[in-house]
GUNUNU-125985 format. One record per residue: residue number from 1; y, x, z of N, C-alpha, C in turn. Coordinates in nm, 3 decimals, m for minus. Atoms other than C-alpha are relative to their C-alpha. Example, Ala and Ser with C-alpha at 12.3 -4.5 7.8 and 13.67 -1.06 7.14 Angstrom:
(kolpa 1; (m0.119; 0.089; 0.000); (m0.450; 1.230; 0.780); (0.120; 0.090; 0.000))
(kolpa 2; (m0.119; m0.082; m0.006); (m0.106; 1.367; 0.714); (0.109; m0.077; 0.073))
end
This chain:
(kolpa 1; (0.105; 0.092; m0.043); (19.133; 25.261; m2.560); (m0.132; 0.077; 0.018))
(kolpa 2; (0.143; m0.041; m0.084); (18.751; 25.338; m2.389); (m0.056; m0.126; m0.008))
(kolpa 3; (0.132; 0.093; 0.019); (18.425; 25.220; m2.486); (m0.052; m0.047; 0.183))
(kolpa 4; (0.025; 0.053; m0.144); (18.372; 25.042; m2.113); (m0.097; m0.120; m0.012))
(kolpa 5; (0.150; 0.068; m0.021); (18.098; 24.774; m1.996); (0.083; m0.065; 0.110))
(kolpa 6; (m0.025; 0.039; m0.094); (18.207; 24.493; m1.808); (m0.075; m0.010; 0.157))
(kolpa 7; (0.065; m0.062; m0.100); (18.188; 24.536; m1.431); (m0.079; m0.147; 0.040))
(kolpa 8; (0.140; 0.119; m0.112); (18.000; 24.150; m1.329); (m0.091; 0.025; m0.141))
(kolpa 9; (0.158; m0.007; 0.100); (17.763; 24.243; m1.677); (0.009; 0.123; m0.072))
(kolpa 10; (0.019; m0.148; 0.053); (17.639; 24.609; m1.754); (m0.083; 0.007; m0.103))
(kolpa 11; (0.094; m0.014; 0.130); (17.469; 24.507; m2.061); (0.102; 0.008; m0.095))
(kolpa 12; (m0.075; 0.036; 0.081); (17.802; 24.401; m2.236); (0.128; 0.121; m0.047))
(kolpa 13; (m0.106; m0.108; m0.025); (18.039; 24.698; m2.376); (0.123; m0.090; m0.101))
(kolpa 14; (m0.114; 0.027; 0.056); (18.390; 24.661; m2.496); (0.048; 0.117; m0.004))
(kolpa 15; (m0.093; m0.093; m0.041); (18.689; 24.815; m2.533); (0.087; m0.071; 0.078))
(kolpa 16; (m0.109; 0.011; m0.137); (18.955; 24.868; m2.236); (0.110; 0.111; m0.013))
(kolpa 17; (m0.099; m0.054; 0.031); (19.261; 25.038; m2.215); (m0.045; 0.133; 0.085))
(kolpa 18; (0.092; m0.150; m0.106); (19.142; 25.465; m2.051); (0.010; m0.052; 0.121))
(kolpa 19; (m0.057; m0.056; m0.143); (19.115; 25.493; m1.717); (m0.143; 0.103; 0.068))
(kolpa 20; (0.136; m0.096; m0.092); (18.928; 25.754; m1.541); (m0.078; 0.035; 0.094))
(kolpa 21; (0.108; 0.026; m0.123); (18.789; 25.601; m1.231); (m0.067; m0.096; m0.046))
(kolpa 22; (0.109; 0.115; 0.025); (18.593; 25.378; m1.440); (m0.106; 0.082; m0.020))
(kolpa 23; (0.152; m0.045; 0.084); (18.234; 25.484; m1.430); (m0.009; m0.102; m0.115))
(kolpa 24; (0.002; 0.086; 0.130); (18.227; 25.244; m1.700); (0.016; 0.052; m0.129))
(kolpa 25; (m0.052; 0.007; 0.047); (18.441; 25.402; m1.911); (m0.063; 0.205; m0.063))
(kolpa 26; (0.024; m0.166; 0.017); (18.208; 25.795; m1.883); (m0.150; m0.051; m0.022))
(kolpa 27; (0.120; 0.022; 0.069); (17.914; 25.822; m2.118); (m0.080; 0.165; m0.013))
(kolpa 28; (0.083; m0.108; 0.047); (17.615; 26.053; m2.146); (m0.031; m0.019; m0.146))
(kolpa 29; (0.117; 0.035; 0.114); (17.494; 26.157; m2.467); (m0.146; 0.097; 0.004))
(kolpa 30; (0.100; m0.099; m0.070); (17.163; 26.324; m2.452); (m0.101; 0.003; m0.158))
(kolpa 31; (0.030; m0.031; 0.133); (17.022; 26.465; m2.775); (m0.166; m0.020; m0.027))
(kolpa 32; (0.095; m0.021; 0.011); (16.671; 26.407; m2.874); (m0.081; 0.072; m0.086))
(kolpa 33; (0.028; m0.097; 0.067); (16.396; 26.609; m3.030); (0.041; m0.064; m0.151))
(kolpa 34; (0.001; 0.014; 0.118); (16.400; 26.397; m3.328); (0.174; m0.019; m0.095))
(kolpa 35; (m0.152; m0.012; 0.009); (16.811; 26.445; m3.370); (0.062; m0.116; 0.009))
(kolpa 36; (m0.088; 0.077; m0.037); (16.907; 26.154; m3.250); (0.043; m0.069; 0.120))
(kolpa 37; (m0.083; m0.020; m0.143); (17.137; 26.053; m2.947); (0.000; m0.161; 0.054))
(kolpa 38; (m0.007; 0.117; m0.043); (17.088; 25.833; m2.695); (0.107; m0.001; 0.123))
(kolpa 39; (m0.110; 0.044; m0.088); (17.366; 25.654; m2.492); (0.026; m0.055; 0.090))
(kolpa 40; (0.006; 0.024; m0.153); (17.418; 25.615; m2.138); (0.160; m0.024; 0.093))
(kolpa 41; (m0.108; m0.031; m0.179); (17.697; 25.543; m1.881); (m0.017; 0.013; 0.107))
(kolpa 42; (0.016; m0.034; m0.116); (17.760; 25.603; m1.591); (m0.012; m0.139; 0.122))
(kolpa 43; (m0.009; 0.131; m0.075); (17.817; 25.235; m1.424); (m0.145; m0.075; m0.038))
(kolpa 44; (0.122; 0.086; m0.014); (17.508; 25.083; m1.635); (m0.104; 0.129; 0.010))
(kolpa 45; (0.071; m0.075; m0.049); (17.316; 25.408; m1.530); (m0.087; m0.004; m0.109))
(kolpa 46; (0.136; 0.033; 0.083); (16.942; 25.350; m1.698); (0.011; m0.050; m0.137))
(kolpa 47; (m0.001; 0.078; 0.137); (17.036; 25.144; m1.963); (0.082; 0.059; m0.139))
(kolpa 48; (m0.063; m0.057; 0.117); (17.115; 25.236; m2.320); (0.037; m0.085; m0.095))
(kolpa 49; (m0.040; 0.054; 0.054); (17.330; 25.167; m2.547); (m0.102; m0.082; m0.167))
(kolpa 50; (0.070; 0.057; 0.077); (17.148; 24.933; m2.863); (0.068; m0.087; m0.076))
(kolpa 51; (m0.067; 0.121; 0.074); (17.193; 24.711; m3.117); (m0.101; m0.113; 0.002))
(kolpa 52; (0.088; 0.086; m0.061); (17.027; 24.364; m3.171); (m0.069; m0.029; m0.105))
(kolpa 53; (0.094; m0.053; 0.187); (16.735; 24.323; m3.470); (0.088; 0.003; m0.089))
(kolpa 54; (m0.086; 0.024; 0.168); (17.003; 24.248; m3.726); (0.115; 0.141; 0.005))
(kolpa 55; (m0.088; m0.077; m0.028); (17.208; 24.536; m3.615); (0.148; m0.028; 0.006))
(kolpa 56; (m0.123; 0.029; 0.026); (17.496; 24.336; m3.593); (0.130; m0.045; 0.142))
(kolpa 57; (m0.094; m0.004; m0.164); (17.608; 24.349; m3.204); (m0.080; 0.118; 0.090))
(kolpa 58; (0.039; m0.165; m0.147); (17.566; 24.645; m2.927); (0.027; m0.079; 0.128))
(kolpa 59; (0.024; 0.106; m0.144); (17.431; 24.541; m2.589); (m0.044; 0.148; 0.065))
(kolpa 60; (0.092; m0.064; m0.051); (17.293; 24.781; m2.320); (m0.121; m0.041; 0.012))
(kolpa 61; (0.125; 0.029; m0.011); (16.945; 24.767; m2.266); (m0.087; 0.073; 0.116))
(kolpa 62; (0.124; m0.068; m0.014); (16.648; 24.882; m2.077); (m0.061; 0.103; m0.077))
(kolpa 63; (0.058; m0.094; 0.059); (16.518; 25.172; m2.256); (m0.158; m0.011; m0.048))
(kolpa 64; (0.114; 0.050; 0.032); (16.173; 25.078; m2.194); (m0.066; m0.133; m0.074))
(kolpa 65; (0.019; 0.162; 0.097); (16.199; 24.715; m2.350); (0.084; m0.004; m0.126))
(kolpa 66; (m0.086; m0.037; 0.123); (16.401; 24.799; m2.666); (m0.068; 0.042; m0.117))
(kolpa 67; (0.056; m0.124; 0.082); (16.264; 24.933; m2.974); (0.099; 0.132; 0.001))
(kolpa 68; (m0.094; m0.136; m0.019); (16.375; 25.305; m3.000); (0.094; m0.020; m0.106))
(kolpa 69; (m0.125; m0.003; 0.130); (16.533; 25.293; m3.358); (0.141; m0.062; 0.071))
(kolpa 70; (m0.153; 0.030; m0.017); (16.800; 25.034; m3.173); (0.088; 0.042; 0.099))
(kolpa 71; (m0.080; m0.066; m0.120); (16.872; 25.257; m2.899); (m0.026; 0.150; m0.084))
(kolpa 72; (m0.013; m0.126; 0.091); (16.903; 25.603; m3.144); (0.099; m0.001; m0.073))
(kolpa 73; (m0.180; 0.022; 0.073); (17.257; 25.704; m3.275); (m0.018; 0.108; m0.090))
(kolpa 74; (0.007; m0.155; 0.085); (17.341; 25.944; m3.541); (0.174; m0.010; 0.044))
(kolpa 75; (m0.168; m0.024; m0.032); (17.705; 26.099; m3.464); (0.038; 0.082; m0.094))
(kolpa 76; (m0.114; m0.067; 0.103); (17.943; 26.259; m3.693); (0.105; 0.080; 0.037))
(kolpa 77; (m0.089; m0.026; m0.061); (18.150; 26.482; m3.609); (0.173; m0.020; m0.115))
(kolpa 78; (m0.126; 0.044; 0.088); (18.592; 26.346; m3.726); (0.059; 0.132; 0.026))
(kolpa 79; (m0.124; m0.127; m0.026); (18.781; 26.634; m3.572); (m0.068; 0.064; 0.121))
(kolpa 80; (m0.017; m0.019; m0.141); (18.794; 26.864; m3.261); (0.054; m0.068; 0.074))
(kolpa 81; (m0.045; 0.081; m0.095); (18.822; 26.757; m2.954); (0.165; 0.107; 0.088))
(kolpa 82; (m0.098; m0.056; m0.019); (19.187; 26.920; m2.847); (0.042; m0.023; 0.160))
(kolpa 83; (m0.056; 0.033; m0.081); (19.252; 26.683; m2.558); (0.015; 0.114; 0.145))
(kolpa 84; (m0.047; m0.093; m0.152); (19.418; 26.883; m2.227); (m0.103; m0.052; 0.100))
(kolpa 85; (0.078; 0.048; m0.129); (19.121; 26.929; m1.955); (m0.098; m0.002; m0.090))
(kolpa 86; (0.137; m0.036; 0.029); (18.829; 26.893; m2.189); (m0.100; 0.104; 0.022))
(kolpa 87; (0.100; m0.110; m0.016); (18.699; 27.247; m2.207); (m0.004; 0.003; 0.116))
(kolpa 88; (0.042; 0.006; m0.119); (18.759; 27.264; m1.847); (m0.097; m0.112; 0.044))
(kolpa 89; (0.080; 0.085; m0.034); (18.587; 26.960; m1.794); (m0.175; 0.016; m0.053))
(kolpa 90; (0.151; m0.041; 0.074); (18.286; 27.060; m2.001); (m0.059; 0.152; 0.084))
(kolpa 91; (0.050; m0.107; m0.051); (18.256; 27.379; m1.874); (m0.067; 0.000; 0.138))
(kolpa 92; (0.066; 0.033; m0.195); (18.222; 27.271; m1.453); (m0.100; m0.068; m0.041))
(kolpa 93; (0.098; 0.058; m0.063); (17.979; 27.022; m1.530); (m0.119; 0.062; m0.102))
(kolpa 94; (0.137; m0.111; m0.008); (17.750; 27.319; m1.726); (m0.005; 0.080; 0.106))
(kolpa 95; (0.031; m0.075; m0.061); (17.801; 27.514; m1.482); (m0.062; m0.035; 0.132))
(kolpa 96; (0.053; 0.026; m0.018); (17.702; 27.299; m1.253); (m0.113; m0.121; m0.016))
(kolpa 97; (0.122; 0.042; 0.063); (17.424; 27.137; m1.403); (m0.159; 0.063; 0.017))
(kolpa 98; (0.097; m0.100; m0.044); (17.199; 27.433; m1.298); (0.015; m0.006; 0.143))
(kolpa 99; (0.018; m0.013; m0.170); (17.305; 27.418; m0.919); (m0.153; 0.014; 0.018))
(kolpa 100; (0.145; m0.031; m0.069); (17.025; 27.551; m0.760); (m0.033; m0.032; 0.165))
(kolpa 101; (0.068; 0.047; m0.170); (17.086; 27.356; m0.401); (m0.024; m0.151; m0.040))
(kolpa 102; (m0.036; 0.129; 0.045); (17.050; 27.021; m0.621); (m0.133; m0.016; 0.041))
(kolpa 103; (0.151; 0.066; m0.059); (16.743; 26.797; m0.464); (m0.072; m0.034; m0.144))
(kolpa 104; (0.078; 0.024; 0.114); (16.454; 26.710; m0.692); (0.024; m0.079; m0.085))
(kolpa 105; (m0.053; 0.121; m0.026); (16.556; 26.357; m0.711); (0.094; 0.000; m0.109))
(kolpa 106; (m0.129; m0.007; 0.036); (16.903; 26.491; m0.910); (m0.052; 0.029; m0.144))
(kolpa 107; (m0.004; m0.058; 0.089); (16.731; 26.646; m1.190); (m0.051; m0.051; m0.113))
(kolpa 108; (0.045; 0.133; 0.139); (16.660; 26.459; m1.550); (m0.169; 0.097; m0.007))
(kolpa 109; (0.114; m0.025; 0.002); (16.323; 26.566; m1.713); (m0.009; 0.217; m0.019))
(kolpa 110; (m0.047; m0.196; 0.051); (16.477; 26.930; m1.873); (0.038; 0.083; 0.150))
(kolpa 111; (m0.048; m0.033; m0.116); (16.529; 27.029; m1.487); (0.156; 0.080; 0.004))
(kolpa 112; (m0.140; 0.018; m0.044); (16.904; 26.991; m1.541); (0.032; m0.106; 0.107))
(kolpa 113; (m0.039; 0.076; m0.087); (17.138; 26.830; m1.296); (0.125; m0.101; m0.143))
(kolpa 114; (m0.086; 0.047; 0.064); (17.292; 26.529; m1.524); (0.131; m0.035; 0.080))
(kolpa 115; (m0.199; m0.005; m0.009); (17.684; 26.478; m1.550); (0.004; m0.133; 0.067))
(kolpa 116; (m0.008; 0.146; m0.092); (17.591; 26.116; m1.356); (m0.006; 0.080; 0.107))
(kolpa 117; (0.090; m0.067; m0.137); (17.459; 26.303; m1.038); (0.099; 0.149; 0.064))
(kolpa 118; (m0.097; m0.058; m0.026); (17.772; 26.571; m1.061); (0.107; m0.048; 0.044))
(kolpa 119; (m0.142; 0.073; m0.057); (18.020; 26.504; m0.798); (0.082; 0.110; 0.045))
(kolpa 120; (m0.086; m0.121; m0.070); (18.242; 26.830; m0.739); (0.100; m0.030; 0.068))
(kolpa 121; (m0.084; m0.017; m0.065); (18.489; 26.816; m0.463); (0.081; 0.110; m0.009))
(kolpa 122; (m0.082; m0.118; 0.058); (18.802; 27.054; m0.484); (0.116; 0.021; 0.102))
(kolpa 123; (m0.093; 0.011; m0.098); (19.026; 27.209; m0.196); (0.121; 0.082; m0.064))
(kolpa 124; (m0.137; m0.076; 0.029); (19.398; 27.353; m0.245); (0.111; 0.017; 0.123))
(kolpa 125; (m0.082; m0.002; m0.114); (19.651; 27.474; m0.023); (0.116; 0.007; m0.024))
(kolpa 126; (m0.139; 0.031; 0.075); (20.023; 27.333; m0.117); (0.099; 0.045; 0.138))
(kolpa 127; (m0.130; m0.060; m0.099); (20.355; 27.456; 0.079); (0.049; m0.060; m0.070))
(kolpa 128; (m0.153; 0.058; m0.006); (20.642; 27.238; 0.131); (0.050; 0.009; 0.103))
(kolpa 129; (m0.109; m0.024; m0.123); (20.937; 27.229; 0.360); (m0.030; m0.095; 0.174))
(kolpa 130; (0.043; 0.110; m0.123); (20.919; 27.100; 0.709); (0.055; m0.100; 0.004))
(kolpa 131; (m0.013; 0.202; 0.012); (21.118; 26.781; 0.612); (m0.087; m0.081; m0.054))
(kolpa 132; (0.080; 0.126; 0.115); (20.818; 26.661; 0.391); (m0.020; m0.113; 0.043))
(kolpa 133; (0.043; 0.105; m0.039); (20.716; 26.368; 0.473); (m0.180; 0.035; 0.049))
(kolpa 134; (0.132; 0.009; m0.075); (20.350; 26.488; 0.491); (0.000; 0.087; 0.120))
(kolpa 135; (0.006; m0.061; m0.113); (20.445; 26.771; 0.726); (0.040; m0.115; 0.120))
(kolpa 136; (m0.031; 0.043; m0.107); (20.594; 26.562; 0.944); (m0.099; m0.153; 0.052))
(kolpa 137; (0.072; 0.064; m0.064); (20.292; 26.308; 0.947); (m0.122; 0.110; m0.010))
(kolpa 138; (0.113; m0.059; m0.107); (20.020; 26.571; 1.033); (0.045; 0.104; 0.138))
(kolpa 139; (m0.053; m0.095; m0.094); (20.299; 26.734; 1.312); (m0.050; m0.171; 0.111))
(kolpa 140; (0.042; 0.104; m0.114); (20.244; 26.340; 1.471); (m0.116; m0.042; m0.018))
(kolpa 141; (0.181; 0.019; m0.028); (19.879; 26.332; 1.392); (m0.074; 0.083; 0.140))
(kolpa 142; (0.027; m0.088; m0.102); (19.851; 26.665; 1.613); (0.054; m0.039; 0.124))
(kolpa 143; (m0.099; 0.091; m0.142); (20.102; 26.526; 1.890); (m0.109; m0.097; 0.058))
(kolpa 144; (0.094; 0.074; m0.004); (19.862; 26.237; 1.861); (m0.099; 0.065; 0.076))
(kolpa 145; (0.093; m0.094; m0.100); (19.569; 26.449; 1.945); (0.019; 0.026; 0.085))
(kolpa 146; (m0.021; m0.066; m0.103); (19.689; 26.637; 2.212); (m0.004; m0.115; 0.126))
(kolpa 147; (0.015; 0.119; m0.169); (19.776; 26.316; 2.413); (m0.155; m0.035; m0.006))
(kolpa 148; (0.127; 0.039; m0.006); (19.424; 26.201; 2.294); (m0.084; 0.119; 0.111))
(kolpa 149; (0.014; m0.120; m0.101); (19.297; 26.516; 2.449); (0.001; m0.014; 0.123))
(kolpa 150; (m0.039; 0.045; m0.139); (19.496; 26.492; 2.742); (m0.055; m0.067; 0.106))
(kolpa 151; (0.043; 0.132; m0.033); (19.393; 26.156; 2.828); (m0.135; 0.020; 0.023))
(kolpa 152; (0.157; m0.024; 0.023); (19.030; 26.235; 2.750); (m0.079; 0.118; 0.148))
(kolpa 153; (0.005; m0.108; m0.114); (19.060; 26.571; 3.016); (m0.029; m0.060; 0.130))
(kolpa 154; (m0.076; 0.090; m0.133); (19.232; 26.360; 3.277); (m0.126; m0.097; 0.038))
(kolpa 155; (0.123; 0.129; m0.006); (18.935; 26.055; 3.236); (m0.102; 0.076; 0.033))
(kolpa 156; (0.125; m0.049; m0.021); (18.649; 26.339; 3.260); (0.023; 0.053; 0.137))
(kolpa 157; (m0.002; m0.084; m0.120); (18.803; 26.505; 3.558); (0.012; m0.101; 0.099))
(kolpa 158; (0.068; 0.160; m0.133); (18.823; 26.171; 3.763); (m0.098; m0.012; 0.060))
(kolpa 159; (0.187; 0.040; m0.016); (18.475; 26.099; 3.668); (m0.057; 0.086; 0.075))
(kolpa 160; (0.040; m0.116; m0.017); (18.400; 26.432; 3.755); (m0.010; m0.023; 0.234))
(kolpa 161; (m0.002; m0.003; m0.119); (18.537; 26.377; 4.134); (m0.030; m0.133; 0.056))
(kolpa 162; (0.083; 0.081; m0.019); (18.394; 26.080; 4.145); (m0.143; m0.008; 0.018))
(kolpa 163; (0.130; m0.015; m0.008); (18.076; 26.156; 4.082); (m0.019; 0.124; 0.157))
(kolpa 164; (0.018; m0.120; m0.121); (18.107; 26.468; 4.375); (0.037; m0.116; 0.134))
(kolpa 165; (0.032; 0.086; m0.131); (18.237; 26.187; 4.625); (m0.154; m0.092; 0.005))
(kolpa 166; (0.109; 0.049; 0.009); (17.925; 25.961; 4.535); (m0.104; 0.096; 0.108))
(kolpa 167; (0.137; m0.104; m0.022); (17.706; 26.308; 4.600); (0.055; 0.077; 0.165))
(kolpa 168; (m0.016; m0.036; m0.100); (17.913; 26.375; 4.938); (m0.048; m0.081; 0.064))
(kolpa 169; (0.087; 0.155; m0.114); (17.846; 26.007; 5.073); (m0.146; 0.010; 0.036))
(kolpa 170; (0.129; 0.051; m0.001); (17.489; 26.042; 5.000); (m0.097; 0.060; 0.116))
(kolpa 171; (0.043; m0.119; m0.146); (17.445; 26.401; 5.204); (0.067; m0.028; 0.120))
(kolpa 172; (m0.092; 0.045; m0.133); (17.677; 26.269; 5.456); (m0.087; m0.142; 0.096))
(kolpa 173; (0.048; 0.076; m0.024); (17.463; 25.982; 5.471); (0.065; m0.168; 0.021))
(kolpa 174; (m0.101; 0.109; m0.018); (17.733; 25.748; 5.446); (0.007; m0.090; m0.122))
(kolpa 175; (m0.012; 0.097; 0.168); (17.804; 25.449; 5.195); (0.045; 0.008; m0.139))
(kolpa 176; (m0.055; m0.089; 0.218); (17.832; 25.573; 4.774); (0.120; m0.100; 0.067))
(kolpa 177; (m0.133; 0.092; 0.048); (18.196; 25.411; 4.726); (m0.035; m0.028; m0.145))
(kolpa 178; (m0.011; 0.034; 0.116); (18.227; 25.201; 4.422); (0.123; 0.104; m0.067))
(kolpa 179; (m0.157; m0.075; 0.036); (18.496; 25.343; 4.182); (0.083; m0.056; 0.038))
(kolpa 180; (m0.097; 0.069; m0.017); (18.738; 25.098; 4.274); (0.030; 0.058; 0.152))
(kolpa 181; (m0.055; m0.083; m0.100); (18.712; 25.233; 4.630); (0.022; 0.115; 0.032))
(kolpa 182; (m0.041; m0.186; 0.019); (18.694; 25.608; 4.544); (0.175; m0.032; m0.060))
(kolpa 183; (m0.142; m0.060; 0.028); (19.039; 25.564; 4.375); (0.067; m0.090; 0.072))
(kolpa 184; (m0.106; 0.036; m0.073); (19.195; 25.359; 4.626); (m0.035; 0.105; 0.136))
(kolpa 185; (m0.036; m0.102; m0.065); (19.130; 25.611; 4.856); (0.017; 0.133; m0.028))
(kolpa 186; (m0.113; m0.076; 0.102); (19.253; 25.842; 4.641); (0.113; 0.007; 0.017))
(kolpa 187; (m0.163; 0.058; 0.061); (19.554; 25.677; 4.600); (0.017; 0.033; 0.158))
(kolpa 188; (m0.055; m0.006; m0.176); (19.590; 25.670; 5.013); (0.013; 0.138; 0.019))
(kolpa 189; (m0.049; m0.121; m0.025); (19.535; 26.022; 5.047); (0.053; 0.098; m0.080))
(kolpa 190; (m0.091; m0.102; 0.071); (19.736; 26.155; 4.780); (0.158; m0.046; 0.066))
(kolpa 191; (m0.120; 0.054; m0.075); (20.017; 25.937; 4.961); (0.041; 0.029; 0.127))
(kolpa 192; (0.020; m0.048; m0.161); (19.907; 26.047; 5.307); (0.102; 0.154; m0.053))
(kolpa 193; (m0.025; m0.168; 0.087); (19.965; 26.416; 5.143); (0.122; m0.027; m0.014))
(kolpa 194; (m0.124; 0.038; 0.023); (20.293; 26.331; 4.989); (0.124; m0.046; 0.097))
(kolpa 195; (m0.077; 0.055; m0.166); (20.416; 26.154; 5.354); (0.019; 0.120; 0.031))
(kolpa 196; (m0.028; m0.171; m0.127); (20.334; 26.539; 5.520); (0.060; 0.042; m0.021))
(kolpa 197; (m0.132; m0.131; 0.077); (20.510; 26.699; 5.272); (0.142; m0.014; 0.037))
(kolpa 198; (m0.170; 0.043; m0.034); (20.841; 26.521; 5.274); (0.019; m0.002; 0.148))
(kolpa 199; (m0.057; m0.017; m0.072); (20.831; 26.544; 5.635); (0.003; 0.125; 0.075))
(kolpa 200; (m0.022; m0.153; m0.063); (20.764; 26.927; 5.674); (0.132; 0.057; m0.113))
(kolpa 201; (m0.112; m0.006; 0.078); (21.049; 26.946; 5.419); (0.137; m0.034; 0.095))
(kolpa 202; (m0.105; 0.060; m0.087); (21.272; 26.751; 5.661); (0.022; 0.095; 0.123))
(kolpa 203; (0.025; m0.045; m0.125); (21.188; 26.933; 5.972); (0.050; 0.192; m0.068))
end
């Protein structure tokens, strides 16, 4: 189970069963001078964790409308943390925490980049057989393309002699053709053409 914050009210935490696309469910702690830790997620952003005067329920809060004492934790440490992926996980987001292409905007008051504001993307390059299933949907993504392509060539080079009949009519002094009559006479003299042929073929 994970300390989480329901998602229609980011004041209210519970527990929920892990999951790790809950911003909900990923907490800052952020140490202060006077040693004690204040508590943040990532879904209610700003707001910290608190208790209520009697100390007898935890709410998020506003930071600025709270007294401090009920937003100040003391922590203990029970054991190491062992779990698979931690140190790696700790380690990327010190390392970047310093990025030095991070905007102003990103950086808390200590001109770190906090673990809210860290979003690392990650590429890999996997080999499988050409039956995979994914090979064989980016072999008809590319197929795809190509006719897209194609199609796209074919439509500019039309336009293309379209636009040059327009610019013959004009020096010719004769009437622009719409498109509709540029490609029906098109169509006539690619047929005219096609008639000569088959009958210097015959002859």
């Amino acid at each position: 189970m994970a300390l989480d914050v329901y998602g229609d009210d980011k004041t209210r935490p519970h527990l929920a069963p892990t999951r790790e696309d809950f911003d909900g469910q990923h907490w800052d702690f952020v140490k202060g001078s006077d040693g004690y830790w204040k508590l943040t997620n990532w879904y209610s952003r700003s707001l910290s964790l608190a208790t209520d005067a009697k100390g007898s329920e935890i709410h998020l809060e506003d930071p600025k409308t709270v007294s401090p004492s009920a937003a100040h934790w003391i922590l203990e440490r029970i054991r190491p943390i062992t779990e698979s992926g931690f140190d790696a996980t700790k380690s990327l987001l010190e390392h970047h925490s310093l990025c030095p292409f991070a905007r102003l905007s990103l950086l808390d008051d200590a001109g770190y980049v906090p673990a809210l504001n860290i979003n690392p993307s990650f590429t890999a390059t996997v080999r499988v057989g050409r039956c995979h299933p994914l090979v064989e949907q980016e072999e008809s993504r590319k197929a795809e393309s190509i006719a897209l392509d194609a199609a796209e060539s074919a439509r500019l080079i039309h336009t293309e002699a379209y636009v040059q009949a327009k610019s013959n009519a004009y020096r010719a002094g004769t009437k622009i053709p719409t498109l509709v009559e540029f490609e029906g006479s098109t169509t006539g003299a690619e047929a005219e053409k096609h008639d000569e042929s088959g009958d210097r073929s015959t002859n």
